[in-house]
N, C-alpha and C positions, 0 to 999 in steps of 0.2 A: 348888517349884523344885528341879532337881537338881543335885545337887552336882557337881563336878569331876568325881571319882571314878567317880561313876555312867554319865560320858560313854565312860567306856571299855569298858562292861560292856556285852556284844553286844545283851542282853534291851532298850537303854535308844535301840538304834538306831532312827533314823524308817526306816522302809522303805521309803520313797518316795523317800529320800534315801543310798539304801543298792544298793551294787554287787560283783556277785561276779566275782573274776578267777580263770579257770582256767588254768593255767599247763601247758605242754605237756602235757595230755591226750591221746595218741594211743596206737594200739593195739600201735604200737611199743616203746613207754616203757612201756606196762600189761605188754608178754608180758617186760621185763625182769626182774618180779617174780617170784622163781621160785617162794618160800612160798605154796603156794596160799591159807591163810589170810591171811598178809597181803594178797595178790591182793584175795580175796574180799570183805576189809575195804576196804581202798582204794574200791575197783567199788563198792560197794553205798552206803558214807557218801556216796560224790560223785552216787550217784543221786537219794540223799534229799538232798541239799543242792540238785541243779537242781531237783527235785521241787516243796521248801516254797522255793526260790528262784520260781517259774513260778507255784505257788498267790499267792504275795504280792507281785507283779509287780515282783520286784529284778531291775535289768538283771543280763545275764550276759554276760562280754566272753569270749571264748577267746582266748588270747593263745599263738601257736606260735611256733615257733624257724623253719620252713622249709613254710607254709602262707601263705594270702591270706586269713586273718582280718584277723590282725592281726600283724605278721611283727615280731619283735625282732630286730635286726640283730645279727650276732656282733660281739663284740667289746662290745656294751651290755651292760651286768646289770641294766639294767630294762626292763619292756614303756614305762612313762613317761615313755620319752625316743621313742617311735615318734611320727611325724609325724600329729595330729591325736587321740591318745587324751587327751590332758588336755582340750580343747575340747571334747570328746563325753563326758569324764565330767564335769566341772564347766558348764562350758554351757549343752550340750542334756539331760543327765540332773540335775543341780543333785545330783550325789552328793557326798555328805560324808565317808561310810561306806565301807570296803572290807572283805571277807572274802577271803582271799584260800587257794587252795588249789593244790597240783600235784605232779608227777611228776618225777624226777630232781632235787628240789629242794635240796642242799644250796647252791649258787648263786642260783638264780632267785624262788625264795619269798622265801629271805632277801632278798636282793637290792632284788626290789621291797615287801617290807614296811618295811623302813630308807626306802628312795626316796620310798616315800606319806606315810607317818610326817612325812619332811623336807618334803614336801610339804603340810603339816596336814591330812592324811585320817588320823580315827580308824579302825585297822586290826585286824583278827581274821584271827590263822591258821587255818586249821579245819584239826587236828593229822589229824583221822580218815578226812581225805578227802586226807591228801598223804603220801606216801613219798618215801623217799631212799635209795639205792643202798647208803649207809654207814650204814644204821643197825646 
């Protein structure tokens, strides 16, 4: 049996029960980075993360600011409040789990990691695959 504790450690997540939200990914928001290293970092963690995302079949939502994924209306701070993604992750996916990663994030990671959390989805930021403007 596992403990409390152990439910928050990403190693203890069911995978099948498990979903990665990428958070304005586009190549706009990528060429804002102007550290080629951090560039480079960013780019490469987020390909291994859809990568062993895709090997162990965790859905993957894209979540943008001004696309037809899954569009987060301004003025929201979360993709959670968008019209049909809680049904499609609880629902149709039965995720429990979120990882969550992105791009211009001092808003929008945070944002929707507090919202999932309040929402009881045990949540993971994946530090390696998100940057922020102010770091």
């Amino acid at each position: 049996m596992r403990s409390a504790q152990d439910l928050w450690e990403p190693s203890s997540y069911v995978l099948s029960k498990t979903a990665l939200l990428l958070i304005d990914y586009k190549k706009a928001h990528i060429d804002r980075i102007e550290d080629p290293k951090k560039r480079d970092r960013v780019v490469i963690s987020t390909k291994k993360l859809l990568e062993t995302a895709r090997e162990n079949n965790i859905a993957i939502v894209h979540c943008l600011m001004d696309t037809i994924t899954f569009h987060r209306n301004p003025g929201y701070k979360s993709i959670l409040v968008t019209e049909g993604i809680l049904p499609l992750l609880r629902e149709k996916l039965g995720v429990e789990y979120l990882g969550i990663s992105g791009i211009t994030t001092s808003g929008p990671v945070l944002s929707n990691a507090m919202h999932a959390t309040d929402l009881d989805f045990v949540v993971t930021v994946v530090e390696e695959a998100t940057w922020d403007p102010n770091e």
